[in-house]
C-alpha positions, 0 to 999 in steps of 0.5 A, a space after each residue: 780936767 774941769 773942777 769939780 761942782 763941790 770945789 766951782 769957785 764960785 759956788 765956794 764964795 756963795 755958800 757962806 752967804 747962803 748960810 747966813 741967810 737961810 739962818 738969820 732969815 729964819 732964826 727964832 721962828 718955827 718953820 715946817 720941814 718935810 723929809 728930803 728922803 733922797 737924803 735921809 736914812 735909817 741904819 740900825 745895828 743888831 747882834 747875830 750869833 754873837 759874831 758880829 752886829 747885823 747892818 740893816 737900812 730903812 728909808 723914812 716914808 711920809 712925815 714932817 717935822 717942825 724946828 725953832 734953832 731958838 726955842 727948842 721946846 715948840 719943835 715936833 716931829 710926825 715920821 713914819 717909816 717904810 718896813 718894806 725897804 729894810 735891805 740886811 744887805 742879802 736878799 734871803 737875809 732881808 725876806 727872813 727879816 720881813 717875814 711873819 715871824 719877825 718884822 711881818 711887813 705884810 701884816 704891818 707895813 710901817 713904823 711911826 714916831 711922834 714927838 711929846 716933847 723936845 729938851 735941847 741938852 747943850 749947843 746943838 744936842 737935845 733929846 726928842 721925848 717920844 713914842 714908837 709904834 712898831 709891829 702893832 705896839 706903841 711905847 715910848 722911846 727918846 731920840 739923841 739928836 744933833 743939829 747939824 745945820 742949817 742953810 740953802 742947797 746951793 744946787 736945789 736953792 731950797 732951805 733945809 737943815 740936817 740932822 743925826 740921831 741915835 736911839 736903842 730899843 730892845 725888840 721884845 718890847 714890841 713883841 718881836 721875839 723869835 729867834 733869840 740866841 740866834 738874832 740879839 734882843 737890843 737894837 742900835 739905831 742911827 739916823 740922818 736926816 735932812 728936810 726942806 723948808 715947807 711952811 704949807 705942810 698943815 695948811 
């Protein structure tokens, strides 16, 4: 049986060289990444009926973020996100959701977040400061992030780093408002992302 590409002896032997070059050769530096959005995601967890937390998923649409491992005040981050992907996992589920009385993908097709600030709390957590615009309002809403790592993709050889957030909002705040008792008012929010090194974008 041949071995898998993840166990290739000598990809094995190269990857912690790749790992100490794509970090020392871009330590203290802020660099410019780009969303791989093959492998990042948002999942976001909401009551239903009291029963159970309603699992949806989202894929992040155009956007970019910057990131110093060194200085974690000068990184940003711009992403918006893409409403029409929301999958509840049942499609009469996902249009309920999509419609005009609660998401109104139609009337507004993306969310968006910008950073204010980063504050790096200890080791490779901190907090993004910023503001999210959804459903035609815009307020304030911190991420908790991880910094999980940063190295070359043995398979693309391109720099990327990854992170995982998480966050909570309440719907109603953004005027989302139907369906209470049936459909619960706070949101948890998780997400992963992953971005490739791209010092063009802004150019």
């Amino acid at each position: 049986m041949a071995s898998s590409p993840l166990h290739h002896p000598f990809l094995a032997a190269l990857s912690p060289l790749l790992l100490t070059a794509a970090m020392s050769s871009h330590a203290g530096e802020l660099q410019r990444y780009r969303f791989d959005r093959s492998h990042s995601q948002i999942v976001f967890f909401i009551g239903h009926l009291g029963f159970s937390q309603a699992i949806g998923r989202l894929r992040l649409g155009p956007g970019h973020f910057s990131f110093d491992d060194e200085d974690w005040s000068r990184p940003t981050v711009d992403a918006a996100v893409n409403l029409d992907s929301l999958d509840m996992g049942e499609a009469k589920w996902t249009d309920a959701v999509k419609a005009g009385q609660l998401l109104d993908v139609t009337r507004y097709p993306q969310a968006r977040y910008t950073s204010r600030s980063v504050e790096k709390v200890d080791g490779n957590n901190g907090v993004i400061h910023g503001e999210l615009t959804l459903h035609g309002k815009t307020i304030p809403l911190d991420l908790v992030i991880t910094f999980n790592m940063a190295a070359r993709d043995p398979y693309t050889f391109k720099d990327k780093v990854g992170f995982s957030a998480r966050t909570w909002l309440n719907r109603g705040d953004f005027g989302i408002k139907r369906y209470q008792g049936v459909i619960g008012e706070g949101v948890e929010v998780r997400i992963e992302v992953e971005g490739i090194l791209d010092n063009t974008i802004g150019d």
